[in-house]
C-alpha positions as CSV (number, residue, x, y, z in Angstrom):
1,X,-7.4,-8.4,-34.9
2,X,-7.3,-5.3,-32.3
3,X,-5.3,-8.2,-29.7
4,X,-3.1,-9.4,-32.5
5,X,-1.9,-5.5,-33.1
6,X,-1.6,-4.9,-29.6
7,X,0.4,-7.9,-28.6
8,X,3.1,-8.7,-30.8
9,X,3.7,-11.6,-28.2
10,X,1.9,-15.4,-29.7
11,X,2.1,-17.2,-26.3
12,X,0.4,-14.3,-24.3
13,X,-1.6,-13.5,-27.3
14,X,-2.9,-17.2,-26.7
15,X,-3.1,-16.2,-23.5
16,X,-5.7,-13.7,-23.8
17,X,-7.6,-15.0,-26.2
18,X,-8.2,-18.8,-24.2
19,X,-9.6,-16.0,-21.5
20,X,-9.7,-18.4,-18.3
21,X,-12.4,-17.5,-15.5
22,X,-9.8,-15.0,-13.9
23,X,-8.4,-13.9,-17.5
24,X,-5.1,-11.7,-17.2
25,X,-5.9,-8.6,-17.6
26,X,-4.1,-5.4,-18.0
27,X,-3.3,-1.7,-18.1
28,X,-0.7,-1.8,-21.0
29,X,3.0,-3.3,-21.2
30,X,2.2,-6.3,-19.4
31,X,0.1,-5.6,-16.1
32,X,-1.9,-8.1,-14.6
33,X,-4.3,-7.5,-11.6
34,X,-3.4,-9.0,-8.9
35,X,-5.2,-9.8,-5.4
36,X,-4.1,-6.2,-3.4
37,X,-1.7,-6.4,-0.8
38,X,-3.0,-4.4,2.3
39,X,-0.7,-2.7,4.9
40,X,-2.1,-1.7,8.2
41,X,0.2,0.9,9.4
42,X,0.2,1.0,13.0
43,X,3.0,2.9,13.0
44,X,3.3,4.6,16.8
45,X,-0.3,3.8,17.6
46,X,0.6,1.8,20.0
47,X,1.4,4.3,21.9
48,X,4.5,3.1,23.5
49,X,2.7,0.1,24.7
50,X,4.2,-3.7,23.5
51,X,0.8,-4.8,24.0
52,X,-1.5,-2.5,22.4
53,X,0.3,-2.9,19.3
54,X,-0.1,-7.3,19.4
55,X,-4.1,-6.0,19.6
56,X,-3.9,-3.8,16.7
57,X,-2.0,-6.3,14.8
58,X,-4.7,-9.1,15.7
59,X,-7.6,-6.7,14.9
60,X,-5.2,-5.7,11.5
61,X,-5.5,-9.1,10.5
62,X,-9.2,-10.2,11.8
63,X,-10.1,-7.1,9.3
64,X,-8.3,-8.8,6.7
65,X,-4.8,-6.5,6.2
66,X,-1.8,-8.9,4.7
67,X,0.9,-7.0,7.2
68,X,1.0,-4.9,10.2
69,X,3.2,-2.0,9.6
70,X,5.5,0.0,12.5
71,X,8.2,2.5,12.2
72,X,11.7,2.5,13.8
73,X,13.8,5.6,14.5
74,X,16.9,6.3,16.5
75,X,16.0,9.5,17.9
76,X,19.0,11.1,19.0
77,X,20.7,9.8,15.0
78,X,17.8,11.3,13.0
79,X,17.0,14.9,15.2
80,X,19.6,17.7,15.8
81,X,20.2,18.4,19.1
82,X,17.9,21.4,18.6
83,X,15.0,19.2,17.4
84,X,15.3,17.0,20.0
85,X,15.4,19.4,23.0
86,X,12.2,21.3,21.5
87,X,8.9,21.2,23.1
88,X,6.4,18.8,20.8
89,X,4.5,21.2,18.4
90,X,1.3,19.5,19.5
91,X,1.4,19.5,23.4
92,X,-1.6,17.5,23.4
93,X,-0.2,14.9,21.7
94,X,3.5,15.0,23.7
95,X,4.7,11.3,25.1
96,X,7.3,12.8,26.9
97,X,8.4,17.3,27.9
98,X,10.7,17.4,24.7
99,X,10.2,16.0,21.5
100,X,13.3,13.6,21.7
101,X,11.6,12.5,25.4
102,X,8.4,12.0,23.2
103,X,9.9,10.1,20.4
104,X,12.5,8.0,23.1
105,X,8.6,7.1,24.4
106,X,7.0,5.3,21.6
107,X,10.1,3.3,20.3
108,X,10.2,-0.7,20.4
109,X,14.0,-2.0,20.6
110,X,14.7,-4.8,18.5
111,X,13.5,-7.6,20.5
112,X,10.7,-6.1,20.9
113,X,10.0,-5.8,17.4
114,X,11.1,-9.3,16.8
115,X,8.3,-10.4,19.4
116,X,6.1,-8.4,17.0
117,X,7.4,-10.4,14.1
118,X,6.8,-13.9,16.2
119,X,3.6,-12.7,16.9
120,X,2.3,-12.2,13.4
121,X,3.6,-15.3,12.7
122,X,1.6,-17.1,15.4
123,X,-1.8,-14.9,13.8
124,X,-0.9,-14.9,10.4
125,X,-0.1,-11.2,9.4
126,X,3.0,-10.5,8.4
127,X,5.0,-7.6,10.0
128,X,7.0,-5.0,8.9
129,X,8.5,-1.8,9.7
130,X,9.8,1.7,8.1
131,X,12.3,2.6,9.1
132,X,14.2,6.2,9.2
133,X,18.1,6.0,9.9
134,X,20.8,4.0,9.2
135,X,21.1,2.9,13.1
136,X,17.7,1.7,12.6
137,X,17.9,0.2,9.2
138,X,20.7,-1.7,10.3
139,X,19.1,-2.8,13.4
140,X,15.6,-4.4,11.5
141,X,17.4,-6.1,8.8
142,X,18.2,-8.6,11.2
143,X,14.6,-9.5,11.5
144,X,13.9,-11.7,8.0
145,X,11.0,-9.4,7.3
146,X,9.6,-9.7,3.6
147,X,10.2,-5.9,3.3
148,X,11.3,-3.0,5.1
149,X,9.7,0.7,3.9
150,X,11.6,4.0,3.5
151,X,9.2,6.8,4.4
152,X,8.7,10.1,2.6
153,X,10.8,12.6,5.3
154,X,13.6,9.8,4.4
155,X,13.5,8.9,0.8
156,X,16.6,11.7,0.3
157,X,18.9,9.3,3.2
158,X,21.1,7.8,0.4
159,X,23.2,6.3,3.6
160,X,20.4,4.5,4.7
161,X,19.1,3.8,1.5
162,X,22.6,2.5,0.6
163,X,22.2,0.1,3.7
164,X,18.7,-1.5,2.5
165,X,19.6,-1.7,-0.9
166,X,23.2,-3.6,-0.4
167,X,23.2,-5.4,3.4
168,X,19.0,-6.3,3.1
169,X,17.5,-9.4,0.9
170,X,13.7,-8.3,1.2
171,X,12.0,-5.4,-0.8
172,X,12.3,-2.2,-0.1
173,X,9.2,0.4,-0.2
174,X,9.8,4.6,-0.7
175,X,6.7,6.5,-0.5
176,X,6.8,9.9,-2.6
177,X,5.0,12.5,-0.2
178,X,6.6,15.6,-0.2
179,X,9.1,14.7,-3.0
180,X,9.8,16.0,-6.7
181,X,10.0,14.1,-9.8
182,X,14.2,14.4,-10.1
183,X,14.0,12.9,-6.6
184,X,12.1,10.0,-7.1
185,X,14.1,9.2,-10.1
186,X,17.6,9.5,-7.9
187,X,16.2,6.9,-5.8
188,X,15.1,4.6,-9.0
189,X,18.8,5.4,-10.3
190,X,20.2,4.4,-7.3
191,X,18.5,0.8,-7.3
192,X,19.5,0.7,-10.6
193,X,22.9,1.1,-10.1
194,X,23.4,-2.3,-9.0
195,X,20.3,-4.2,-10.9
196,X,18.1,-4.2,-7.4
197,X,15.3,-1.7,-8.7
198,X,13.1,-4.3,-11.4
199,X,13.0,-6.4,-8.6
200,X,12.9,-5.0,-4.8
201,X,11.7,-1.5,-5.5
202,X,8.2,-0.8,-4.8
203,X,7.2,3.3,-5.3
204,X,4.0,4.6,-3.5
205,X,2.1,7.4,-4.6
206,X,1.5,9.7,-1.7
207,X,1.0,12.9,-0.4
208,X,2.0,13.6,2.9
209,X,-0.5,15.6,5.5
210,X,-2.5,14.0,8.2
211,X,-5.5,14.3,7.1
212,X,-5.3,14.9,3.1
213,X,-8.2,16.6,1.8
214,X,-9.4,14.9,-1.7
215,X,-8.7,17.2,-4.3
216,X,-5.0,16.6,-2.9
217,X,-4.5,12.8,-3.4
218,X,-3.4,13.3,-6.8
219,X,-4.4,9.9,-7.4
220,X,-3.7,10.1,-11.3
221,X,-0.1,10.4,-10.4
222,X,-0.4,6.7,-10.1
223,X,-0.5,6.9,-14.2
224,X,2.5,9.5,-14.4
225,X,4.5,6.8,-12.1
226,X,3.2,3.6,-13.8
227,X,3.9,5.4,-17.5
228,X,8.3,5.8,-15.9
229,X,8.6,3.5,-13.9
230,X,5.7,0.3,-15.1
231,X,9.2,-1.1,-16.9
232,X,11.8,-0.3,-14.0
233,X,10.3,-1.2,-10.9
234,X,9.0,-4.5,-9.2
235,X,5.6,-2.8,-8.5
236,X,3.8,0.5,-7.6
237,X,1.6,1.1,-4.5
238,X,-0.4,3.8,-2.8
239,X,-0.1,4.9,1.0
240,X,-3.1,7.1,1.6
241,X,-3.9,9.8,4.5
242,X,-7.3,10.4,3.4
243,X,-10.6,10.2,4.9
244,X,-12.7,7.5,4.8
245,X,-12.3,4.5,2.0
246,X,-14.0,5.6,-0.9
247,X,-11.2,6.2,-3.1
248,X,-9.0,3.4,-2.2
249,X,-10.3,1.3,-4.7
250,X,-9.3,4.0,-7.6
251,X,-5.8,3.4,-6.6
252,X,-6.2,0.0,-7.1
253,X,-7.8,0.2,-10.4
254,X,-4.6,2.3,-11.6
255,X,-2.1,0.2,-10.9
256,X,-1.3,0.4,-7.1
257,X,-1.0,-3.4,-5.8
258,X,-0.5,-2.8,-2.8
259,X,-2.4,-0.1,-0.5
260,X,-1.2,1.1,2.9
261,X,-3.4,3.0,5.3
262,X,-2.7,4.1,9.1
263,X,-4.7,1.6,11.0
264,X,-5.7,2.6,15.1
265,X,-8.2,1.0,17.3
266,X,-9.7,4.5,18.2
267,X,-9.1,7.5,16.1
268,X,-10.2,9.5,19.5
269,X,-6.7,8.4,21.2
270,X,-4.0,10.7,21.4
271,X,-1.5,10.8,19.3
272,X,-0.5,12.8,15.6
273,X,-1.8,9.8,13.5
274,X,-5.3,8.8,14.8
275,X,-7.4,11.0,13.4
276,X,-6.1,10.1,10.0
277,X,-6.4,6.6,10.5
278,X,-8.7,3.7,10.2
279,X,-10.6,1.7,13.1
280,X,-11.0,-1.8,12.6
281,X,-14.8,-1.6,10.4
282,X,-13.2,1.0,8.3
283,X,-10.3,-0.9,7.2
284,X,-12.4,-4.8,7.1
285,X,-14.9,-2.5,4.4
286,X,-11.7,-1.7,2.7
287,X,-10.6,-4.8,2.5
288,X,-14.2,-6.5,1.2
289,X,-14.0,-4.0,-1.4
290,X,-10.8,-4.8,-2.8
291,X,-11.3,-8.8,-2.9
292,X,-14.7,-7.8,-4.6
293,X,-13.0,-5.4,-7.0
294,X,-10.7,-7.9,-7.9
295,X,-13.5,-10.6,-8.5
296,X,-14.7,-8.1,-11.0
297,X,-12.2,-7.3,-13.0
298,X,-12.6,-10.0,-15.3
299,X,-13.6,-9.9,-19.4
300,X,-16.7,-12.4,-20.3
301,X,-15.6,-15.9,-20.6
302,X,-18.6,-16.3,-22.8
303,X,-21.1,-13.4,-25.2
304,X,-23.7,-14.0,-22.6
305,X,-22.5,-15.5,-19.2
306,X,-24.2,-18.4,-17.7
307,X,-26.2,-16.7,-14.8
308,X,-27.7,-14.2,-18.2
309,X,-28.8,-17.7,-19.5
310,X,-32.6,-17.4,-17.4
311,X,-33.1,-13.8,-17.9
312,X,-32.6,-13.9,-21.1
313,X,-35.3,-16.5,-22.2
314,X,-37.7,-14.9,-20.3
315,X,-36.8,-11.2,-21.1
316,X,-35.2,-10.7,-24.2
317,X,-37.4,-9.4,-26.9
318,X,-38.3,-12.0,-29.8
319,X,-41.1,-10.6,-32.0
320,X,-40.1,-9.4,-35.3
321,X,-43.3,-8.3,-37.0
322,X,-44.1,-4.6,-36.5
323,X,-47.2,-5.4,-35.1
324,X,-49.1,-2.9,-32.5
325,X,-50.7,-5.6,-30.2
326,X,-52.8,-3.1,-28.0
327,X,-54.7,-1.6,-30.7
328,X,-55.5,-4.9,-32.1
């Protein structure tokens, strides 16, 4: 009765009630559980070196990631001249004397980021990039990526966003760090204006700091998105910067299906990103405990399941006279 007021539907209501051994189920309006899509963002771990990032993208997929993430920027497009003549903030993390020089340092060109592409092929893990200009957009749209990802400094770059929404077939990914409501619906509106956003745009739930302490994930804003956009979007995800992989699974739980983290070899090497990232055993635990979280989120296919069957002949209680055997 309780599934026949809550889905009006007959054929999913059949659906559910048939209950297979992975049964559908779902957080409200439709969601089904999926197996979680893993993103190991590499992003400039590399550290400017081609090979270095094929050995993070191996050890990515050995740990069981579905794509190996990198970012793409045009340096001299995206910084003012001011910005890019600077001195890096963190010296001890500068590739190069300015923070153009440094940027200029870690960036692939295309080619080499199609050899990237060829190269997950070869290992099986797909690759994919974010990417922060239109130069650059324009440039890894060539490459027939399954998506490209707009990153939270970005997700206000309507010229670029115009690019990957009307010249690029795959999906396109915005994460939300540093961004208020009205903004993240401008960028669902904008999708929308042309049909693209029930079916390409994926919205992450984020918070942008390297690390982020706990208290701010925010991780129920996954409900707030899923509640606005569950109906307007292809899909919701979470990118986290957190410590550690203990809360990863939450995100999953609430809706995310897909979850990004930063992915390095050695958190110890220099760079911004390390020390909020995960070394190969962090990120193959993360994975485990995903596939076993989706095992688990099944309903009973039966009152008392197969592998109960033994314990319950020998444990369950039978007697039903009231009688006090130890003082008899």
């Amino acid at each position: 009765l309780r599934l026949c007021q809550q889905e009006p539907n007959l054929d999913r209501l059949l659906r559910l009630i048939a209950m297979p051994k992975r049964p559908t189920a779902y957080l409200s309006n439709g969601f089904e559980y999926e197996k979680c899509k893993v993103v190991a963002e590499i992003g400039c771990n590399h550290m400017g070196d081609l090979n270095i990032a094929k050995d993070l993208m191996k050890l990515a997929k050995e740990a069981g990631a579905t794509y190996a993430k990198f970012q793409k920027r045009c340096a001299k497009e995206l910084l003012t001249p001011e910005q890019y003549n600077k001195p890096h903030p963190v010296p001890q993390n500068a590739f190069g004397p300015t923070y153009g020089a440094h940027r200029e340092f870690l960036e692939f060109n295309v080619e080499q980021h199609r050899e990237l592409w060829k190269y997950g092929k070869e290992i099986g893990i797909e690759w994919a990039t974010s990417v922060w200009d239109v130069t650059s957009a324009r440039e890894m749209i060539k490459i027939p990526c399954d998506f490209l990802k707009v990153p939270s400094a970005c997700n206000n770059h309507f010229d670029m966003l115009k690019v990957l929404r009307d010249e690029f077939k795959g999906d396109v990914h915005v994460s939300t760090g540093m961004t208020t409501k009205s903004e993240i619906e401008d960028v669902v509106k904008f999708f929308e204006e042309t049909g693209q956003a029930k079916n390409r745009l994926i919205i992450y739930n984020c918070t942008s700091g390297y690390p982020v302490p706990f208290p701010d994930v925010c991780m129920l804003e996954l409900t707030t998105l899923y509640d606005k956009y569950g109906s307007r979007i292809k899909e919701l995800a979470f990118s986290g910067h957190h410590l550690g992989i203990a809360i990863d699974i939450a995100a999953y739980t609430l809706g995310a299906k897909w979850i990004e983290r930063h992915f390095t070899k050695d958190r110890t090497w220099k760079g911004t990103d390390h020390a909020a990232s995960l070394e190969p055993a962090g990120l193959g635990k993360m994975c485990r405990d995903l596939e076993a979280t989706y095992e688990s989120l099944t309903f009973k296919k039966s009152e008392v399941l197969d592998i109960e069957n033994e314990q319950r002949d020998k444990l369950k209680y039978r007697k039903t006279e009231k009688v006090n055997a130890c003082t008899e």
